[in-house]
N, C-alpha and C positions, 0 to 999 in steps of 0.2 A: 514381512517382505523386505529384501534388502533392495538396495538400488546398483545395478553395475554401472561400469564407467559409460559405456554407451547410454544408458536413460540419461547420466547428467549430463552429458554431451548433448542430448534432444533438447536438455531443461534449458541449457544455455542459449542455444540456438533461441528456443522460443523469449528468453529473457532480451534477446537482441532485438528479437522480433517475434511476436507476440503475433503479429498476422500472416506468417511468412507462409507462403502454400509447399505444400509437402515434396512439390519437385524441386524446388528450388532447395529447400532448406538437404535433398537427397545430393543437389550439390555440394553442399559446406562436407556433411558427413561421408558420401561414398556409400551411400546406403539406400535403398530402393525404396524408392515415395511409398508402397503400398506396407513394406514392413515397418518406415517409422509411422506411418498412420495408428497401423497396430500395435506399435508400443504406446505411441501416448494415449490411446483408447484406454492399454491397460494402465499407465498412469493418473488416469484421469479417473476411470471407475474404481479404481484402490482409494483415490483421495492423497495420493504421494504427489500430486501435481496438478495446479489445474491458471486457467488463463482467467482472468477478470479483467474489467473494465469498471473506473470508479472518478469519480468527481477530481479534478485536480487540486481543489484547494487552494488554487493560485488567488494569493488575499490581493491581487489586485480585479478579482472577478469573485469570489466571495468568502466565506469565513472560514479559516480554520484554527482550530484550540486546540492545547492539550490540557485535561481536567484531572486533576489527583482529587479520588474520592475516599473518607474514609465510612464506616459502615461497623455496627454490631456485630461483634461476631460471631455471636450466635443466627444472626440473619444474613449475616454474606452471600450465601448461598441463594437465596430469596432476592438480594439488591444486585446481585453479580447478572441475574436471570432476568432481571426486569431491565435494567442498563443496556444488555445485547438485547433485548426486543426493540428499543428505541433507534429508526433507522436511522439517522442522524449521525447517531455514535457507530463509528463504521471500525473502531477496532477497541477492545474491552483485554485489559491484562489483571491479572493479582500478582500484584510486587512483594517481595521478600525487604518492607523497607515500611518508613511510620508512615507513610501513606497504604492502604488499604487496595483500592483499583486505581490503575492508569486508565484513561479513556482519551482517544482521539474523534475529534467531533467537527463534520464539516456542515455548514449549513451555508443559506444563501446572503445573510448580512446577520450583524453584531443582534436586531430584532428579532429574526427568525433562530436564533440561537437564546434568547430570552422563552420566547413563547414557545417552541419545541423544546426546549429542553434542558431549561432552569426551571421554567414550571413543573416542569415533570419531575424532576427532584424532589421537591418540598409533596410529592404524594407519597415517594417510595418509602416505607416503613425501616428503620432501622439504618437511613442513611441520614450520617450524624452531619456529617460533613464536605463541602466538595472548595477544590484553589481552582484558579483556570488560568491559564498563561495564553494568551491571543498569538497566532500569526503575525509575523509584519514580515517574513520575507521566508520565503520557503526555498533555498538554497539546493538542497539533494534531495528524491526522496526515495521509495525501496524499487520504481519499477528502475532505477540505474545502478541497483545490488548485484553481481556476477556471481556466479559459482567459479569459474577460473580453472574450466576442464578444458576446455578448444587451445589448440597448436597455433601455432602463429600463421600458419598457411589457411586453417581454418577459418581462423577472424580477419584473413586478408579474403577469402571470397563471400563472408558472410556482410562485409563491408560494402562490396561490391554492387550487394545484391538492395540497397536500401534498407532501411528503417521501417518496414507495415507498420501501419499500428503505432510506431512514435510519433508524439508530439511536441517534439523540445522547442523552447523557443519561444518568443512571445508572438500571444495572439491578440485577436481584437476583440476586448471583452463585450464592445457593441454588438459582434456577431452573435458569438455566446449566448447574450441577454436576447436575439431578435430570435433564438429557436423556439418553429412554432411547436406544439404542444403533439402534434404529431410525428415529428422527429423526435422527444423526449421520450414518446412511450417505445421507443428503441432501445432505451439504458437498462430498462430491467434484464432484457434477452442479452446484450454484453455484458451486463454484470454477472450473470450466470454463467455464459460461455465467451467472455473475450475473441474466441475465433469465430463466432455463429457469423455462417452466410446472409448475405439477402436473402436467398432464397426460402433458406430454414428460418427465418424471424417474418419473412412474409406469409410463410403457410401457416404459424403461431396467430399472427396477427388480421390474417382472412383479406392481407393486402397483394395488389400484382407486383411481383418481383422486382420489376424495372424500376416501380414508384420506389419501393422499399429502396435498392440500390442505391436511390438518388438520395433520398434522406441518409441513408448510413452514408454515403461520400459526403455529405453535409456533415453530421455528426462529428465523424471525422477530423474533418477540416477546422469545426470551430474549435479545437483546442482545450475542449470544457473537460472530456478523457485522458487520461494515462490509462495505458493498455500493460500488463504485467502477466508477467509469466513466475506464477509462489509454487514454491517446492516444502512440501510438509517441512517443519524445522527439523524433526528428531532423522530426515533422513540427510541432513544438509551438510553435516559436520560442520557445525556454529549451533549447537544448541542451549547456548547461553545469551539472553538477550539484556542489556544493561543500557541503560537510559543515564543520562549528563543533563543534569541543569546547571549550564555554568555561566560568567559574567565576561564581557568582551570590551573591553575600549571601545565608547560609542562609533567612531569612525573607523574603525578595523576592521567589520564585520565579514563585506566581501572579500576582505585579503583573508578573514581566518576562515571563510567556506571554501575557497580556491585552495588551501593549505587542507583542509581537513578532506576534500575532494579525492587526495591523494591517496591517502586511509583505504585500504580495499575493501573493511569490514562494516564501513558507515551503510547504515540503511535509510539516516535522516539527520540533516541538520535543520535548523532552523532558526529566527530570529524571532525573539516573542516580546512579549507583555512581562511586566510582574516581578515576583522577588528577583528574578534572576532574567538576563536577556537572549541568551541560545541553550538549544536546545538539541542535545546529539545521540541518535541510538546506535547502536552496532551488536550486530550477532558475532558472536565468539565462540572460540574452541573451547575454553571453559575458562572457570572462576579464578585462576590463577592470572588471564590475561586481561581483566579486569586493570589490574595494575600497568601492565605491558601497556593496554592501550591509553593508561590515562597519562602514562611519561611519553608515548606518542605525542598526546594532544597537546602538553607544555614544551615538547621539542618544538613541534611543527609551526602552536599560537603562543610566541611571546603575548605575557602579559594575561592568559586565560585562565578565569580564577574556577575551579571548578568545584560548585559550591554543595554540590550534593550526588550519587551515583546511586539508582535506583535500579536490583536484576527484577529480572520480571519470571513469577513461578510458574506460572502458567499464561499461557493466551487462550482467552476463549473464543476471542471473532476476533478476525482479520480480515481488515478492509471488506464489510457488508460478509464473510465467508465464518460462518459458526464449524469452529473447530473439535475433533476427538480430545479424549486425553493424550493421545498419543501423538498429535501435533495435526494429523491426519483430516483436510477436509470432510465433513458430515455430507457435506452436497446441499444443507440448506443455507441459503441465502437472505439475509435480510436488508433491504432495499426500500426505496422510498420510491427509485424509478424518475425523478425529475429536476428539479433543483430548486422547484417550489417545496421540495420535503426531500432534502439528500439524501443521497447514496449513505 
């Protein structure tokens, strides 16, 4: 299946907005709400495209890591498969580099990241090894990635039209933490379909519509989601993903994520723990720009030492979404649904 310019034109729209309803979004493009309906149907059931909803990470409301694991090689296959069962770990790669798997891993504090899934390590057979770099400030992350197909006329009514579904910005992590337990069992039906109505997660759920409504507007509101719109990689043209563990002047940090912001290929910076203090990925046209982007990142951060570059061979789950070979959504979903046991 190839992608024409119109689907990535829908892709983008929903990357703006993730909840935008089909008429509106019929204004950005000039295209009649019931035909894009039916292209992103057919994006959606190909697995070329699909919307999730997923934990923010925001370490000032709870934990987010990145963990390099290594593993037997002859067992990889067996520790690669028990890693993506762990909901916890909401994206699983194998890197082309001396570390073995990437794993990004949110949980609700620095404990529930011991007891979910450090424990759980020391079971899996053949996994020799794991480093973990903690969050301390999560800068950019992939639901603010563009494809960079819309006209400037396009993103001037797309602008227009509000943000669905975005949540930038700081929240009150009191709110957050006060969701009762009947609002949380709402994250599993966003995780699956970022766009599901009230309506449709109340007829899942055996709830009346209006209650449902009022919870998802709460959901919502607390800030605890990023709503995204993923476009398989191998149809993105960026099918190169390479990961930056570099060192930052402790005081620079904000000025080097504002500088690195600029970057159009960033899908994540970050500020962490560990040998190394930020942390950068970007999807690329390929291996040669590898270099390209790392003389970007020395123009743009005086002073950023960049102390290791890690591509990634595959991805097998991205953010809770178990992936084909072919980059291609499977459609299943692996989910904890709360934040008593993340996304």
């Amino acid at each position: 299946m190839e992608l024409n310019e119109e689907d990535l034109a829908l892709i983008q729209v929903l990357q703006t907005s993730p909840r935008l309803g089909w008429a509106d979004a019929a204004k950005v493009l000039g295209v009649h709400a019931t035909t894009l309906a039916a292209r992103w149907d057919r994006l959606k059931s190909s697995g070329a495209a699909w919307v999730t909803a997923h934990l923010a990470g925001d370490p000032q409301q709870m934990l987010l890591a990145f963990v390099a694991v290594d593993c037997d090689m002859n067992l990889r296959d067996s520790v690669t498969a028990q890693l993506a069962a762990i909901p916890h770990i909401v994206t699983v790669e194998e890197a082309a580099s001396n570390r073995d798997l990437m794993l990004t891993v949110i949980t609700k504090s620095l404990e529930d990241f011991s007891s979910n899934v450090v424990s759980r390590f020391k079971t899996i057979e053949g996994l020799t090894k794991y480093q973990t770099a903690l969050c301390t400030r999560l800068h950019a992350s992939a639901d603010e990635w563009r494809l960079n197909i819309l006209d400037p006329a396009q993103l001037a009514t797309l602008r227009t039209l509000g943000h669905h579904g975005k949540h930038h910005g700081k929240h009150d992590s009191a709110e957050a933490a006060q969701l009762p337990e009947s609002h949380l069992e709402l994250l599993p039906f966003l995780a699956r379909d970022g766009r599901a109505t009230a309506a449709e997660i109340a007829r899942e759920l055996g709830r009346h519509p209006a209650t449902v409504q009022r919870q998802l507007n709460r959901v919502l509101a607390s800030g605890i989601l990023l709503f995204r719109c993923e476009i398989a990689q191998g149809y993105s043209s960026y099918p190169v993903t390479c990961q930056w563990f570099a060192n930052v002047p402790a005081g620079r940090h904000e000025e080097a994520a504002a500088a690195i912001r600029t970057i159009s290929n960033v899908r994540l910076s970050a500020s962490t723990t560990g040998p190394t203090n930020f942390v950068i990925i970007m999807w690329l046209q390929s291996l040669a720009d590898v270099m390209t982007a790392e003389l970007a990142l020395q123009q743009k951060v005086p002073g950023i030492d960049l102390v290791e570059s890690v591509v990634m061979l595959t991805t097998v789950k991205r953010v809770g979404w178990m992936l084909n070979e072919d980059t291609t959504a499977s459609g299943a979903v692996v989910h904890a649904g709360s934040l008593g046991a993340a996304d």
